[in-house]
C-alpha positions as CSV (number, residue, x, y, z in Angstrom):
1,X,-15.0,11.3,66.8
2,X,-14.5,14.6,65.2
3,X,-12.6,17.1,67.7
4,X,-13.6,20.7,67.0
5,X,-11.2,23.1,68.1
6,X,-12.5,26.6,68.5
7,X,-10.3,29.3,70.4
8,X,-13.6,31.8,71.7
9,X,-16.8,31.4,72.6
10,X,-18.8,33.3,69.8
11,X,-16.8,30.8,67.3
12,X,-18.6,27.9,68.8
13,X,-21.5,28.8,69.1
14,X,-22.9,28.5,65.7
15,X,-21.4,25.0,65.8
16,X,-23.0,24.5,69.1
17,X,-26.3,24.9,68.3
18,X,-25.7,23.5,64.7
19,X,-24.8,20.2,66.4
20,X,-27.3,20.4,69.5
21,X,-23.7,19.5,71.8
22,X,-24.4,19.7,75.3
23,X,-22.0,21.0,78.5
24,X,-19.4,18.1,79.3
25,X,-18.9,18.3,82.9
26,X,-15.1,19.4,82.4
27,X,-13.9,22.1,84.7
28,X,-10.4,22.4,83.0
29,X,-12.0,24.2,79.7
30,X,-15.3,24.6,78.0
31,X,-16.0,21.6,76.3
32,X,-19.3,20.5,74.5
33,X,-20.4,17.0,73.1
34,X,-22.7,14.7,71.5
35,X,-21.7,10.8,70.3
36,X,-20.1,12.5,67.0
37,X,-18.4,15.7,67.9
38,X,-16.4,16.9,70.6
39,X,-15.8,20.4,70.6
40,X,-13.6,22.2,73.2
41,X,-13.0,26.1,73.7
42,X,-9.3,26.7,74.3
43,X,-9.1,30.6,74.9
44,X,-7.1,33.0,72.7
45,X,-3.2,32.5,72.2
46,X,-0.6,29.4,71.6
47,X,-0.2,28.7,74.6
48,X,-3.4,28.1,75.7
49,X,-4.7,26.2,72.4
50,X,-1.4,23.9,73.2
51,X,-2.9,22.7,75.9
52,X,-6.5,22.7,75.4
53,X,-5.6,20.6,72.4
54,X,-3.7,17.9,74.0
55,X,-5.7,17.9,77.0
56,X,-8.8,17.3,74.8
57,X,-7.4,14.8,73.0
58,X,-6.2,12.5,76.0
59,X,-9.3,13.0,78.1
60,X,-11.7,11.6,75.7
61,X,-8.6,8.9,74.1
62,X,-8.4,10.7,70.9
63,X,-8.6,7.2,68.2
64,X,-6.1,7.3,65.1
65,X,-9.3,7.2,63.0
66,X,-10.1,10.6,64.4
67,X,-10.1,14.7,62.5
68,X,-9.2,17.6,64.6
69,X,-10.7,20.6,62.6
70,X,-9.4,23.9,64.2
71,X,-12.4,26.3,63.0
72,X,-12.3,30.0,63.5
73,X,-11.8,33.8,62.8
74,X,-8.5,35.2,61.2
75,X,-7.3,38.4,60.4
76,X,-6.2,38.9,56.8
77,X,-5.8,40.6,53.4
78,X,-8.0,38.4,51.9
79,X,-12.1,39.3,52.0
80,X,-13.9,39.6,55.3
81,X,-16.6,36.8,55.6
82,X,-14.4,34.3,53.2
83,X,-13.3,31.1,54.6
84,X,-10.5,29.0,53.4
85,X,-9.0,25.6,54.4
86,X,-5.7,26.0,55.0
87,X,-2.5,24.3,53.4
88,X,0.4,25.7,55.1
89,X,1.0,27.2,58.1
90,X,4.0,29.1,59.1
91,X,4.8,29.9,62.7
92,X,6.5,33.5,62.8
93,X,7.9,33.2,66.1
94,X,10.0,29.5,65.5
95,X,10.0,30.4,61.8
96,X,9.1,26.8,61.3
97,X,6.6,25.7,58.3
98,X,4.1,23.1,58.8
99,X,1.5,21.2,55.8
100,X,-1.5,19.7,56.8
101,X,-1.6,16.7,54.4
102,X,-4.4,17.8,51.7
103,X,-5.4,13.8,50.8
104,X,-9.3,15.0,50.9
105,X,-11.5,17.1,48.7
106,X,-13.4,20.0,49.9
107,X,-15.1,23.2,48.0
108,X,-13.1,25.6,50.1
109,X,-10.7,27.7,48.6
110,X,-7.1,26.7,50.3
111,X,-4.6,29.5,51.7
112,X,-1.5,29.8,53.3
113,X,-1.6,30.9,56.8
114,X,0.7,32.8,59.4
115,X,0.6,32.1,63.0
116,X,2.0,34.5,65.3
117,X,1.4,35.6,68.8
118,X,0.0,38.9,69.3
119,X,-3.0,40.8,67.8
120,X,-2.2,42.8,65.2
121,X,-3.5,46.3,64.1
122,X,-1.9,45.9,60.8
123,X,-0.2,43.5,58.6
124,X,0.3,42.2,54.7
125,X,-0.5,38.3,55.4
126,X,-2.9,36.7,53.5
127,X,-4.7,35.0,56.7
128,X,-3.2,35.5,60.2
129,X,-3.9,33.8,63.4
130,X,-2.6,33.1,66.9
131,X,-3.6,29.9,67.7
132,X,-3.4,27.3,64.2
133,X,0.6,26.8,64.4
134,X,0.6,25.5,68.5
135,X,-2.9,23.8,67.6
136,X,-1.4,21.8,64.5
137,X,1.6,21.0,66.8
138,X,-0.3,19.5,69.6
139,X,-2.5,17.8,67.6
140,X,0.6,15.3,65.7
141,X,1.3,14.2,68.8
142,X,-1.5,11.9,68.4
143,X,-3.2,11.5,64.8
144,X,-1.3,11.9,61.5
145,X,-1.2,15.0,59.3
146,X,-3.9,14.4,57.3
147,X,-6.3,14.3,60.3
148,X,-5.5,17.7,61.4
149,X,-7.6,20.4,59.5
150,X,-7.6,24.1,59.8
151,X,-10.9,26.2,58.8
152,X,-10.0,29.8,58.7
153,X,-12.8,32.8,58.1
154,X,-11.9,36.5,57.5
155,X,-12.7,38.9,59.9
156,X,-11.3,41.9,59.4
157,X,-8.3,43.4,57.0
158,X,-6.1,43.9,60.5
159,X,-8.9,45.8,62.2
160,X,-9.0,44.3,65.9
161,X,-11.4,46.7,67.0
162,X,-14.5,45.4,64.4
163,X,-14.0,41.9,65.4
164,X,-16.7,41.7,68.0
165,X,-19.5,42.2,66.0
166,X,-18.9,39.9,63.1
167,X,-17.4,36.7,64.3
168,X,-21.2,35.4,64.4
169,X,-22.2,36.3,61.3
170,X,-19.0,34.9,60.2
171,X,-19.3,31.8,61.4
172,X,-23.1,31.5,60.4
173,X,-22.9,32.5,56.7
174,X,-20.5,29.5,56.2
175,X,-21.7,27.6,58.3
176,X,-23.0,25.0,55.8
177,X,-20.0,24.4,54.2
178,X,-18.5,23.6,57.4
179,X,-21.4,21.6,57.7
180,X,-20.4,19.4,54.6
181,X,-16.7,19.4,55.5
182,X,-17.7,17.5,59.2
183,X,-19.9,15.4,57.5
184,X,-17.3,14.4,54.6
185,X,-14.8,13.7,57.4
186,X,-17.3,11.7,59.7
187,X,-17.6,9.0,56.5
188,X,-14.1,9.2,55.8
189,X,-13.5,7.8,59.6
190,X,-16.0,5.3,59.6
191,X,-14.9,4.2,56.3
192,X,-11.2,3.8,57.5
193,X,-12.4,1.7,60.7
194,X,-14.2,-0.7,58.9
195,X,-11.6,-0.5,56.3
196,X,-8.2,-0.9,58.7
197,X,-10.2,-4.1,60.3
198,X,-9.8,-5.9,56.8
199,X,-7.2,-8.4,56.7
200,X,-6.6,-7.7,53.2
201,X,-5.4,-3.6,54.2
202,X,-3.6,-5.1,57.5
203,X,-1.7,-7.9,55.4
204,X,-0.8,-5.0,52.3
205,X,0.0,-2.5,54.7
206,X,2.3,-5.2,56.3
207,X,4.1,-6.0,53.1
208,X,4.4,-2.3,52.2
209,X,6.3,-1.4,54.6
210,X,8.9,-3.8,53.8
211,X,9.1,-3.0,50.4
212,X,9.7,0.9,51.0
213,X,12.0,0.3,53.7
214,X,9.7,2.1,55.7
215,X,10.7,4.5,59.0
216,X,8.3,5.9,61.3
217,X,7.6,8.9,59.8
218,X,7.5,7.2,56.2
219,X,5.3,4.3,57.9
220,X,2.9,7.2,59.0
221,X,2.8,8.7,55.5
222,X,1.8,5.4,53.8
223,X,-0.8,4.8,55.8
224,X,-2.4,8.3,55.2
225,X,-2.0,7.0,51.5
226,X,-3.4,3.5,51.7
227,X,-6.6,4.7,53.4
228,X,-7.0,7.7,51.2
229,X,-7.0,5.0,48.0
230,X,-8.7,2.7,49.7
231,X,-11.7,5.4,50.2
232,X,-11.3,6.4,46.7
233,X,-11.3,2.9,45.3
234,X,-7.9,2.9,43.4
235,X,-6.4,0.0,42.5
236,X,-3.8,-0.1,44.4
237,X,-2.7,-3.4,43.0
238,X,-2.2,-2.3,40.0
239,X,0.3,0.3,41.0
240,X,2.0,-1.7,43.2
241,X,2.8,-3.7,40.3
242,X,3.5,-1.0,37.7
243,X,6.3,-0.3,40.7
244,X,7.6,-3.9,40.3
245,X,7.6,-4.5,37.0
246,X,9.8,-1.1,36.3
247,X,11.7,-1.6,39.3
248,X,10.7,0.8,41.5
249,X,9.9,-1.6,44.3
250,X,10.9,-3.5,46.0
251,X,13.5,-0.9,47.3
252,X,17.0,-1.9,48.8
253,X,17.4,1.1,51.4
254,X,15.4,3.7,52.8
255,X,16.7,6.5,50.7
256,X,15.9,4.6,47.5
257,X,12.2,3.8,49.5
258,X,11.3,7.8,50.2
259,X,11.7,8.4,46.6
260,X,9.4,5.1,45.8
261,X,6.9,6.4,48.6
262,X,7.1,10.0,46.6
263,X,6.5,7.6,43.2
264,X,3.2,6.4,44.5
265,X,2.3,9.3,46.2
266,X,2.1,10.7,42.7
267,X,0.1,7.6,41.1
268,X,-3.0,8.3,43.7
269,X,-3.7,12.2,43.3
């Protein structure tokens, strides 16, 4: 499933009819569907896109396999109408920074982003939002980094007031590069179901693990890798013994295995 995340109405639209989703009968928030896409309307705010987002995501039993794709207007310095896909976001109220993991390719131009928590009538920042920072948050809680994607389109240069009558055409004039992002990330998913029921991924992953002395978090990380080179058809193999044979792996700690992880990391991209 690919979970669209959309903060107003006028956002989703476009997508909406692009997609011919129909009304769930959900009374919490405005949520629309077909057997690909879910897409759910979460109001402006952090807040409000926390909670949309997680709701969404247990009420239809959001699958590891799954994207989120956060798709919307921003404010910005950057030109109106431009969309980017973003590769950092950092939350001005908590101050915290947060990177989507960019394993897939895409022809969008990639962009830092701010998240904040009021509308703003002026600013510097490249792209500014309210909602991407609590939306990225919420989502971890149940898919991995690099199934969490943030569209952003330009809307104004920190002109509130002009919003209304561009978000459609906004959303429309890019909408097929959206288009081809969904559909990149629909394959990706179906390729890493049919991919994570191979005994020979389950029984490398298994032996991985070991080697790099793996925690959670690392655990999470290698998997984002192993599907990602799996989908690009790298020989992993090969690099797992290029490790060994310099002896890079197998490691004896976990300090000595985030370094390794970082090593192979390197090898796919």
């Amino acid at each position: 499933m690919i979970y669209l995340i959309c903060a107003l109405y006028p956002e989703a639209k476009p997508l909406i009819d692009k997609y011919n989703l129909k009304k769930a009968d959900d009374g919490k928030f405005q949520t629309f569907k077909n057997d690909v896409i879910t897409l759910v309307i979460t109001g402006t705010g952090q807040i409000s896109a926390a909670i949309a987002t997680a709701y969404v995501l247990t009420k239809y039993e959001c699958h590891k396999a799954d994207f989120v794709i956060n798709i919307g207007i921003c404010a910005g310095m950057l030109p109106v109408k431009g969309a980017y896909l973003i590769n950092k976001i950092i939350d001005i109220s908590s101050g915290r920074t947060y990177y989507p993991d960019m394993l897939y390719k895409s022809d969008f131009e990639e962009s830092e982003l701010f998240s904040g928590n009021s509308i703003l009538s002026e600013g510097n920042y490249p792209l500014y939002d309210m909602e991407a920072a609590a939306i990225y948050q919420a989502a971890i809680k149940f898919i991995s980094t690099d199934r969490i994607s943030f569209i952003k389109i330009v809307s104004d240069n920190f002109s509130p007031e002009s919003v209304k009558t561009v978000i459609n055409d906004c959303l429309e004039g890019n909408i097929s590069i959206i288009d081809e992002y969904i559909l990149s990330c629909k394959k990706i998913a179906d390729e890493i179901i049919a991919t994570e029921a191979s005994d020979d991924y389950i029984h490398l992953f298994d032996q991985l693990k070991q080697d790099f002395h793996c925690s959670v978090t690392m655990e999470n990380s290698l998997k984002g890798l192993l599907k990602y080179a799996c989908i690009s058809k790298i020989d992993i193999p090969g690099i797992i013994n290029n490790m060994k044979e310099n002896e890079i792996l197998p490691c004896q700690n976990k300090e000595e295995g985030k370094k390794a992880l970082e090593h192979f990391r390197k090898q796919l991209f």
